[in-house]
C-alpha positions in Angstrom: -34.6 -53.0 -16.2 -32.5 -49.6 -15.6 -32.2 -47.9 -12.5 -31.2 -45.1 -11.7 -30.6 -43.3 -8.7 -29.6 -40.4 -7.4 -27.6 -39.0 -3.9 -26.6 -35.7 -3.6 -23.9 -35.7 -0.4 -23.0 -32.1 1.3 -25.6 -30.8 -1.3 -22.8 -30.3 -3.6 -21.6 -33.6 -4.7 -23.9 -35.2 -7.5 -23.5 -39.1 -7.9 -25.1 -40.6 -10.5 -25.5 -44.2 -10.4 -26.4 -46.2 -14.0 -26.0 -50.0 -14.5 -23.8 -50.0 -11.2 -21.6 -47.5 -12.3 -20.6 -44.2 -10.6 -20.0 -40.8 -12.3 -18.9 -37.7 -10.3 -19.7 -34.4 -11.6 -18.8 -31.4 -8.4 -19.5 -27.5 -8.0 -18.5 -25.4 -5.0 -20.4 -25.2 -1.7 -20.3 -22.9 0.8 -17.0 -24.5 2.0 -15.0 -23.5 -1.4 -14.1 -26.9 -2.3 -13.1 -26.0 -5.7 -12.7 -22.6 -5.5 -9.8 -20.8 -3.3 -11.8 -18.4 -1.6 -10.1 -15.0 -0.7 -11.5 -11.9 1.1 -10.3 -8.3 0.8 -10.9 -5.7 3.0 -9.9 -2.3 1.6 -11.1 1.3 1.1 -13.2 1.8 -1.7 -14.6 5.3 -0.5 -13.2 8.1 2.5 -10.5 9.2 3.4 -8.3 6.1 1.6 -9.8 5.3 -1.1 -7.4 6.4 -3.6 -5.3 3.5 -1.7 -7.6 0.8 -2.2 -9.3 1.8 -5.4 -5.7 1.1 -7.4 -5.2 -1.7 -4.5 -8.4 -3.6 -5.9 -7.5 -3.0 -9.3 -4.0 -4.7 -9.2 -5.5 -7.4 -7.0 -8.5 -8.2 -9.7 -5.4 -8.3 -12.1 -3.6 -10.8 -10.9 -6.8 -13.3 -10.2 -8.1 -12.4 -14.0 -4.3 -13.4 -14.8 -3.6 -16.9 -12.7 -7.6 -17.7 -13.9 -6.5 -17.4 -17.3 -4.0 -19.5 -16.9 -6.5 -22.1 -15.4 -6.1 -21.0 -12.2 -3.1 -22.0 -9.0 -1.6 -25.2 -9.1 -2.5 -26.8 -5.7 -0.7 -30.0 -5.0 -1.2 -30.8 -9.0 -5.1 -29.6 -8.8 -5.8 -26.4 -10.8 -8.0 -24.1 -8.5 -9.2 -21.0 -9.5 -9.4 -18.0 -7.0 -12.9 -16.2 -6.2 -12.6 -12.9 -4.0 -14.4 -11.5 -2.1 -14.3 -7.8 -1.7 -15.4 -5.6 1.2 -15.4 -1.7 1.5 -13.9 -0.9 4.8 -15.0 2.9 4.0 -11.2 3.5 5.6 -12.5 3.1 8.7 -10.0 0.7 11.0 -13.5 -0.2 13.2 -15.0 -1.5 10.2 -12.5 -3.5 8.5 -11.7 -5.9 11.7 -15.5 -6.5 11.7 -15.3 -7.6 7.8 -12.5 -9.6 8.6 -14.5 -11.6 10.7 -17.7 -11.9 8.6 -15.2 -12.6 5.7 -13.6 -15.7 7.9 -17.0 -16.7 9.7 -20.1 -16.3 7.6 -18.2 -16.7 4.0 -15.2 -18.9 5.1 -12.7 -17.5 3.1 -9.2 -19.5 3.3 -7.2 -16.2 3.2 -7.4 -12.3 3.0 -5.6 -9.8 1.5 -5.5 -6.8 0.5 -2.9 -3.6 -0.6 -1.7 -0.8 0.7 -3.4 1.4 3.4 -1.7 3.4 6.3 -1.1 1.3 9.0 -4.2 2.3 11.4 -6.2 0.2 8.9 -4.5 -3.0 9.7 -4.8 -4.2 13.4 -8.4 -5.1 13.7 -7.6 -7.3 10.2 -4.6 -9.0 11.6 -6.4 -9.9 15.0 -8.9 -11.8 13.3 -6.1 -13.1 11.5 -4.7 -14.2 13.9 -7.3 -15.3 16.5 -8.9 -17.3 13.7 -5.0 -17.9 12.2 -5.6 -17.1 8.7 -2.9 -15.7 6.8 -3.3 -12.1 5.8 -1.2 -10.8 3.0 -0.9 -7.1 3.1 1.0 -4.3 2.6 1.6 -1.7 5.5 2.6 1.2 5.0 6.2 2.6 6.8 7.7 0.0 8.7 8.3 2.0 12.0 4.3 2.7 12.5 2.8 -0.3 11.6 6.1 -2.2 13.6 4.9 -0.6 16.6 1.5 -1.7 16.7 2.8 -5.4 15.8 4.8 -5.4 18.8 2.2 -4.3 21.3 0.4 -7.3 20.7 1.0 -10.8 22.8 1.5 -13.1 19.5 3.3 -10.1 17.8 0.6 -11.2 14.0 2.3 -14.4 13.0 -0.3 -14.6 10.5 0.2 -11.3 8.6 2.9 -10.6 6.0 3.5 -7.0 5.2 4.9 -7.1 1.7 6.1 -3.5 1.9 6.9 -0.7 2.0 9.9 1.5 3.0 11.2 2.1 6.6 11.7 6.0 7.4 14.9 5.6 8.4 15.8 2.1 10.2 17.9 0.2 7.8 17.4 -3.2 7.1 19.8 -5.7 8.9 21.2 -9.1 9.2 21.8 -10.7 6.2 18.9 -9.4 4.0 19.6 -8.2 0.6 19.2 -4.9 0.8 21.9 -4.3 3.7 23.5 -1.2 3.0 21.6 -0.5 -0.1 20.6 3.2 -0.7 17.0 3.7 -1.4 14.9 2.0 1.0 14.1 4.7 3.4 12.5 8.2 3.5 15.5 9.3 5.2 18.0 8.8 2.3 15.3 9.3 -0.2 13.7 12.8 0.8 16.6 14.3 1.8 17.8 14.7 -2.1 15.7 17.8 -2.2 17.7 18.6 0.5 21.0 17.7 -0.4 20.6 19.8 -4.0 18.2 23.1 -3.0 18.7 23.2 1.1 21.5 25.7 0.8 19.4 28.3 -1.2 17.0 28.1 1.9 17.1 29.3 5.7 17.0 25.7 6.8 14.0 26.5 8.5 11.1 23.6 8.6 7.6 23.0 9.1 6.7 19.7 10.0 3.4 18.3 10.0 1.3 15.2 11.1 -1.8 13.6 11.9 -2.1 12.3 15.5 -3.0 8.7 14.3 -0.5 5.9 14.1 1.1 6.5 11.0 1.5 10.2 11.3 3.0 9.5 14.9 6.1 7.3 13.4 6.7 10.2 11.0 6.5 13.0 13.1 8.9 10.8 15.9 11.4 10.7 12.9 11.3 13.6 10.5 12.7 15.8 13.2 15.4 13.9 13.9 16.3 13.8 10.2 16.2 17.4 9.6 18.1 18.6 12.6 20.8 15.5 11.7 21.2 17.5 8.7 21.7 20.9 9.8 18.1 22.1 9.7 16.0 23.9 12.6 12.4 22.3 12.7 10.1 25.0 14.2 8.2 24.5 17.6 9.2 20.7 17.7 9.4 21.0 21.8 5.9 21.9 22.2 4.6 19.5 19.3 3.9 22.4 16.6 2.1 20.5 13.9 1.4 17.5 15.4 -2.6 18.0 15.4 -5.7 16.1 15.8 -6.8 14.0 12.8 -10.2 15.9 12.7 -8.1 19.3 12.2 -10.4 21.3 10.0 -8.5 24.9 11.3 -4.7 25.2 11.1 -4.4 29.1 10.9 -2.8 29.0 14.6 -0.3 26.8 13.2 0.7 28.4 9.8 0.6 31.4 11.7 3.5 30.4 13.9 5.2 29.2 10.5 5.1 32.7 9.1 6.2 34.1 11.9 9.3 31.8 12.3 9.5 32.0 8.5 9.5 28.6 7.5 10.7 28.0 4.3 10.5 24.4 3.8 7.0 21.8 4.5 7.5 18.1 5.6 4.9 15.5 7.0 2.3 12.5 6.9 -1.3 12.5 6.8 -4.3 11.6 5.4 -5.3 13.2 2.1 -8.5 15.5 3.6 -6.3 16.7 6.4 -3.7 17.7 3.9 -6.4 19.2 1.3 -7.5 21.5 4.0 -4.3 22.8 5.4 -2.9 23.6 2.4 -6.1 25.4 0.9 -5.2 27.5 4.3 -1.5 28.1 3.5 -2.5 29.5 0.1 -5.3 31.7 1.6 -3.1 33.1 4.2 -0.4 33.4 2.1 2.1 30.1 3.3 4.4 29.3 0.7 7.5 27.2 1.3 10.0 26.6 -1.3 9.9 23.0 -1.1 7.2 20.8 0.3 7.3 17.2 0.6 4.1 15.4 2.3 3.8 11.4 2.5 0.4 10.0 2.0 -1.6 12.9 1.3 -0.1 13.5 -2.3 0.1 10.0 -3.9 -3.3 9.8 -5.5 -4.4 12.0 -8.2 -7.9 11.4 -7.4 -6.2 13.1 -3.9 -4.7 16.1 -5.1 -6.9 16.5 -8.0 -9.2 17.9 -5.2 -7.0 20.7 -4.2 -7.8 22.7 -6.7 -6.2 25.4 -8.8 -2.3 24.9 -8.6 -1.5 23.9 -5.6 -0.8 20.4 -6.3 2.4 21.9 -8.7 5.8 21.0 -7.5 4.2 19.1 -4.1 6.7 16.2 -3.6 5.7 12.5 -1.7 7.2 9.2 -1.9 6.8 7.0 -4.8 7.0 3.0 -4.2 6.0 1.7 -7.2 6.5 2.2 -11.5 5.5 1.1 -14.3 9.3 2.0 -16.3 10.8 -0.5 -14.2 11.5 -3.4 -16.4 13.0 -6.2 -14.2 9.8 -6.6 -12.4 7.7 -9.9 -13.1 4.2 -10.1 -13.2 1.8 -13.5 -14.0 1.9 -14.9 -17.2 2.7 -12.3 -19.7 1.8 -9.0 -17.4 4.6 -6.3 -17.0 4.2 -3.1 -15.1 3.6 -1.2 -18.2 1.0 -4.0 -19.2 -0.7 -3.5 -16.0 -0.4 0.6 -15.8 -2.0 0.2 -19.4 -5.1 -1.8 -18.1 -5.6 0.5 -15.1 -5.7 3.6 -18.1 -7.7 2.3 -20.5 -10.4 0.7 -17.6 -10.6 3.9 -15.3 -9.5 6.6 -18.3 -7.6 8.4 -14.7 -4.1 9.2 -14.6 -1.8 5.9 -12.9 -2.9 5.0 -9.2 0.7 3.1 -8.3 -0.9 1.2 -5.7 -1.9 -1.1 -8.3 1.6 -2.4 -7.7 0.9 -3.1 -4.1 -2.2 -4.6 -4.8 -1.1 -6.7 -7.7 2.2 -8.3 -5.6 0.3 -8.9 -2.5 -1.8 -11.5 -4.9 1.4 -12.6 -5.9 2.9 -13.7 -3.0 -0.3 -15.2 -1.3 0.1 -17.6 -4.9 3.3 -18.4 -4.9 2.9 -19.3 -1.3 -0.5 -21.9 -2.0 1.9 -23.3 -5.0 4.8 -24.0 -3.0 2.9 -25.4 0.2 0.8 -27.6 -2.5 -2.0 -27.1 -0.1 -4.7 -24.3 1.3 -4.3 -25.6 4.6 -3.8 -22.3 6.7 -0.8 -23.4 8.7 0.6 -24.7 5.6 0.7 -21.6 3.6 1.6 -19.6 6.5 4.8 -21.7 6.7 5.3 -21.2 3.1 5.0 -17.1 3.7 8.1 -17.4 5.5 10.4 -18.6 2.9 9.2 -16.5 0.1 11.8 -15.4 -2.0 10.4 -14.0 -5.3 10.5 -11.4 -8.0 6.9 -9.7 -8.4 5.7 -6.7 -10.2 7.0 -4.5 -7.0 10.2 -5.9 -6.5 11.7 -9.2 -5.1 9.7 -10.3 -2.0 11.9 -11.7 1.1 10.3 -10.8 4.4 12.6 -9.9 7.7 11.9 -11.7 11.0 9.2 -8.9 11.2 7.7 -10.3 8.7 8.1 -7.1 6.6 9.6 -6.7 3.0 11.2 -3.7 2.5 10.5 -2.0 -1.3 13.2 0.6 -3.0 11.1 4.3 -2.9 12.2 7.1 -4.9 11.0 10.6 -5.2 8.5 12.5 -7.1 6.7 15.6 -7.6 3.6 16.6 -9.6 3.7 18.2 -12.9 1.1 20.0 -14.9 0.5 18.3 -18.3 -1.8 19.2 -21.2 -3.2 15.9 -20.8 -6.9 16.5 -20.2 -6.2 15.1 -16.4 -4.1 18.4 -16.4 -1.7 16.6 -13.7 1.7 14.1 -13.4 3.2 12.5 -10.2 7.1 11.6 -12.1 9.9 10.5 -10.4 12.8 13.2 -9.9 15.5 11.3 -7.7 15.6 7.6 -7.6 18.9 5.8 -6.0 17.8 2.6 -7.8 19.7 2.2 -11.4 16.0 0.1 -12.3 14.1 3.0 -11.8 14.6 6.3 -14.2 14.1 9.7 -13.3 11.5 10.8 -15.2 11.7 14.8 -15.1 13.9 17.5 -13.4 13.0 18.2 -9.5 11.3 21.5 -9.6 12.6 24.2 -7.1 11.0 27.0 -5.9 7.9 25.7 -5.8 5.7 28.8 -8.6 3.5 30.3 -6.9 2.9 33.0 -9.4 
């Protein structure tokens, strides 16, 4: 006579027992037995979404790719990587409370996510660390996000910024890139300079948002300019250095005109940018050269100026898909991958796809080498990562940062129907062409 019965353990685990035997048949619980579970907290609308829509993208890449490939070799067990994403709506607040639904109501093993300016990443890396989950990332400018690290008691042992660039402190010790041109806004930027300064009167405006990140920039650019010879207006009474809520800035271009700037540098947030420039054209504010970090790497960012004001705007570019020595998973490149991105979203190339992408990348390689999703254990493998991604080799510094090569860029119209182009002009890195001639005076006309 047969029997058969049945006991489900941890609601999950199904054994079947026939003629004394046992067969084992498992799906993932709540706990993401079989699954590596993975949140990411990142802007999908405000003020950063053009970070974290191309973030999400490269991250979604580089799961579809290690899933294909039957997923990350854990101790010798293939496990395949679920995420779970979360729109921080690019508000800091917001994302240090999905951090800790992520860890304590879906019990992800890790999070993640790209790049965002570094006000977006201290509420994530406390509950990083208070629960002491690893949190792969990338952070923005070293000096800003630095800052914030070291006003903390445990100084985020469990977050890895896997870029970007410094503004100007060089890396040191025995890392690689010691003494290697190219990692910093200071020896980046200043190529404009270097070329066109001369046919100006030296004479700069510098801008920034009174948040974090625009605080390390406007603490540096100053320094940079006057280094070089050049006079930034009203720096002893903070001149540009304005509220993040700014909506009115005639006060400020005003004393520009007057002291005739002719050349525009700073940091801020896309919206704050949109609206101060809309108020240099209208009162008639045109520098020669203009070089603004954050504001002007999206074109979903600048597409919203309107007119042509976007032409001949230069920022910071940190990541390309021409650059044929970096590795992606399986048989992705970054050409594969800035292919994808078109032929999904039909929108010009995001380049935080990059960021996204590598961050996935290193959390992997990490799992892989610890053979384990123990926490501790992949944190300890964080700190020995050496590897080549599809942004450049990964090796962090005792700040747990990884500098990446920048190189710099301006937007170009094109008869494409997207009508604009961010290409690189100047790049100190033989691995990255220069895709156009740096365009000087900005055309107003």
């Amino acid at each position: 006579m047969k029997k058969v019965g049945v006991l489900v353990l941890s609601l999950c685990l199904v054994t079947v027992l026939v003629f004394s035997s046992f067969s084992f048949t498992s799906c993932t619980d709540g706990g993401g037995t079989d699954v590596i579970k993975v949140g990411v907290v990142q802007a999908q609308t405000g003020a950063y979404a053009g970070f974290g829509t191309g973030d999400v993208f490269g991250i979604r890449a580089a799961v579809e790719d290690i899933n294909a490939l039957g997923g990350v070799d854990v101790g010798g067990k293939q496990m395949e990587i679920e995420l779970l994403v979360r729109d921080n709506q690019s508000d800091p607040n917001r994302a240090g409370t999905l951090a800790e639904s992520l860890v304590t109501q879906d019990n992800v093993h890790f999070i993640i996510s790209g790049d965002e300016p570094p006000p977006m990443h201290p509420g994530v890396s406390n509950v990083a660390e208070k629960y002491k989950i690893p949190y792969v990332t990338s952070v923005g400018p070293f000096e800003p996000w630095n800052a914030l690290r070291d006003a903390t008691d445990t100084k985020w042992q469990y977050t890895w910024a896997t870029g970007l660039f410094a503004l100007g402190t060089p890396a040191s010790g025995d890392d690689f890139r010691v003494g290697k041109p190219g990692y910093t806004v200071n020896d980046t930027w200043i190529e404009m300079l270097e070329q066109f300064g001369d046919e100006t009167n030296k004479k700069v405006a510098i801008v920034a948002s009174d948040d974090s990140d625009g605080v390390g920039w406007y603490n540096t650019l100053p320094g940079i300019v006057q280094e070089l010879g050049y006079e930034p207006i009203g720096i002893d009474k903070k001149l540009g250095f304005l509220p993040i809520e700014t909506t009115d800035f005639s006060s400020v271009i005003n004393e520009w005109k007057a002291n005739d700037a002719q050349i525009l540098w700073g940091n801020c947030p896309a919206p704050f940018f949109a609206a101060l420039w809309k108020q240099c054209s209208t009162m008639g504010f045109q520098p020669k050269m203009v070089s603004i970090g954050r504001a002007a790497l999206f074109y979903q960012d600048i597409a919203a100026w309107g007119g042509d004001l976007p032409y001949g705007v230069g920022t910071e570019i940190w990541w390309s898909p021409t650059v044929t020595e970096y590795e992606g998973i399986g048989d992705t490149t970054p050409m594969s991958l800035a292919d994808r991105w078109t032929e999904s979203t039909g929108t010009p190339l995001n380049p935080a796809i990059g960021s996204g992408y590598r961050a996935m990348q290193v959390l992997i390689d990490a799992i892989e080498r610890a053979g384990s999703i123990d926490a501790d254990e992949v944190n300890a493998a964080l700190a020995e990562t050496d590897l080549m991604t599809i942004g450049h080799r990964v090796k962090f510094d005792e700040n747990h940062f990884n500098r990446t090569p920048i190189f710099f860029g301006q937007w170009f119209k094109t008869d494409e129907p997207a009508g604009w182009e961010l290409k690189v002009v100047y790049s100190k890195h033989d691995f990255v062409p220069e895709e156009g001639e740096p365009i000087f005076p900005i055309p107003y006309d």
